[in-house]
Residue, then its C-alpha position, 0 to 999 in steps of 0.5 A: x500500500x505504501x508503493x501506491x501512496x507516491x504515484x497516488x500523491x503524483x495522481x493527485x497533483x495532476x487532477x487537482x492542477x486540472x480543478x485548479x485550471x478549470x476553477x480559476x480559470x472562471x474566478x479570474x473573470x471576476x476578481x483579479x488574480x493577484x487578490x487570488x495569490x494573496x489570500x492562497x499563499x499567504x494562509x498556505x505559508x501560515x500554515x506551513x510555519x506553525x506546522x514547522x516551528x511546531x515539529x520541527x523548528x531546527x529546520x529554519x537554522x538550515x534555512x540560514x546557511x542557504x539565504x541566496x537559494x531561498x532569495x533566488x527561490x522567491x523571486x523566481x517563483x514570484x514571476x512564474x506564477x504571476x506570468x502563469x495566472x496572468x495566462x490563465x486569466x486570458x487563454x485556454x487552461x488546457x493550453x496554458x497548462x500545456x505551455x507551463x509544463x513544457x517549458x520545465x523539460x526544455x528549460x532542463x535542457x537548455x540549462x544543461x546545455x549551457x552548464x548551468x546546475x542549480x541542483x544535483x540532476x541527470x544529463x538528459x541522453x542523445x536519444x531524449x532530444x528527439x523528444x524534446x524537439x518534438x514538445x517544442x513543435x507541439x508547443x509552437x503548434x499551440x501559439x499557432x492554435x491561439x493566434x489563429x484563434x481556433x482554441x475554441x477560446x476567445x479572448x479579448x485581443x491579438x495583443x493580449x494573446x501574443x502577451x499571454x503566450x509569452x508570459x507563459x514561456x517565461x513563467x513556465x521557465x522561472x517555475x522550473x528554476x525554483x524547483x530547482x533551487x527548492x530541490x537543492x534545498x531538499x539536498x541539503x536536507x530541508x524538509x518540504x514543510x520548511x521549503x514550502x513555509x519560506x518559498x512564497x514570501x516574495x510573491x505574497x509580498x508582490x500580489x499585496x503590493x499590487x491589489x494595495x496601490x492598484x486597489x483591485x479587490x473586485x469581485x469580493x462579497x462578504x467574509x464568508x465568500x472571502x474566507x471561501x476563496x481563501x480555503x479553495x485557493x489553498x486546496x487546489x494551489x498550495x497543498x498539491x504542490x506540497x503532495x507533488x513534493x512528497x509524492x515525486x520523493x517517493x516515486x520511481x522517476x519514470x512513473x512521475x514524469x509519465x503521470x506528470x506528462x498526462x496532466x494536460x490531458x485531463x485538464x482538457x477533458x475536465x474543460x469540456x464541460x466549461x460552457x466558456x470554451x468548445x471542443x477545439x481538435x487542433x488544440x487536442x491534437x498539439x496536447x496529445x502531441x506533447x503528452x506522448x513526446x513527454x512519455x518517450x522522452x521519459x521512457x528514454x531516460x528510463x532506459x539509458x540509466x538501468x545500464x548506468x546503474x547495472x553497470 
């Protein structure tokens, strides 16, 4: 049963993702995100804190002979879920999820490339980047699904779309860059509750800054629909990203990547059901495209260690 538990957490991370995407992606219609970042995040690293001064409080003396990780953790978090919501707020979720998660593999890649090793992580095989090459086609494939405006979506400008896309490159990037440093963290032994209690405070910082100078609360009615938001906020953003932390550490590699892989697919068969979209068989075709390039490129990896490790 405890073999099941880490590809179960994995499991649920995509399908909440999928709630999450579909969810926000409506709520963002009516109030604006930063005020959604604000009020998840901010009870999310509450939480995590108490949790974390309470079981285990030698783990912030950790945290402190690693400030320049945890700054660089912050900020690229920061930015890579404010691009993130700000694409969901004018895009297809299937898409923007399918975008968001590219970019973490490529991003690998490209950092590989250049030697840059911001955690303890393998050399991706000759054989993943045919993979690879294929994810970055299927991604192209979606700007060109968007811009030719045949997402089943419609948003509000050309211009807003170009934008959208493009924050979404970035976020995806930035996002994977924080894993990353969150994954050093864990490597020099921080547990997840630590990590996750120190690792939005600059974007809870940001989203305050925003909603206080911009004054952007729309969309709030009373306390209790206000404390709401605040608890669905926290269940579908923050606390499958701390499973997703746990459930990776105790499942095989391959098996992680692949159940990671299909979390674009159900996100797009969850949004069928969203009276704001139609189906839209080019966006299925380039999110299948990717799924399955992310498989392969996963089931390479896979094999190109079991002789390493036989070896």
């Amino acid at each position: 049963m405890m073999a099941l538990l880490g590809p179960g957490l994995v499991l649920v991370f995509c399908l909440s993702q999928a709630l999450r995407d579909i969810y926000f992606g409506h709520v963002f219609q009516d109030v604006d995100f930063f005020a959604v970042i604000l009020l998840a995040f901010l009870l999310s690293t509450l939480i995590f804190t108490a949790a974390t001064l309470i079981r285990t409080p030698d783990e912030f003396g950790k945290l402190r002979g690693q400030l320049s990780t945890v700054v660089a953790m912050n900020l690229t978090t920061a930015v890579g879920w404010s691009c993130y919501f700000f694409g969901l707020t004018h895009l297809d979720p299937s898409i923007v999820n399918t975008l968001h998660s590219g970019m973490g593999p490529l991003t690998v890649v490209v950092l590989a490339a250049s030697g840059v090793r911001l955690a303890k992580t393998s050399s991706p095989g000759s054989g993943e980047y045919l993979g690879y090459a294929g994810m970055a086609l299927s991604l192209a494939g979606l700007w060109w699904v968007v811009l030719s405006e045949n997402s089943g979506f419609a948003t509000a400008s050309p211009a807003t779309s170009l934008l959208s896309l493009a924050l979404l490159l970035v976020g995806g990037a930035a996002i994977t860059i924080s894993l990353l440093y969150s994954k050093r963290l864990h490597d020099h032994g921080v547990n997840p509750e630590a990590v996750t209690a120190v690792r939005y405070v600059a974007l809870i910082l940001l989203a305050g800054c925003m909603v206080s100078f911009s004054g952007r609360t729309q969309g709030f009615g009373t306390l209790d629909e206000l404390g709401t938001l605040s608890v669905i906020a926290t269940v579908l953003i923050v606390l499958p990203l701390f499973a997703l932390q746990v459930g990776v550490a105790r499942t095989a590699p391959l098996t992680a990547h692949v159940l990671r892989a299909l979390g674009p697919v159900f996100v797009f068969a969850l949004e069928q059901a969203d009276g704001r979209m139609s189906y839209s068989a080019p966006t299925l075709i380039c999110i299948l495209a990717y799924s399955a390039c992310a498989i392969a490129s996963s089931i390479t990896h896979g094999l190109s260690e079991k002789p390493a490790a036989t070896a």
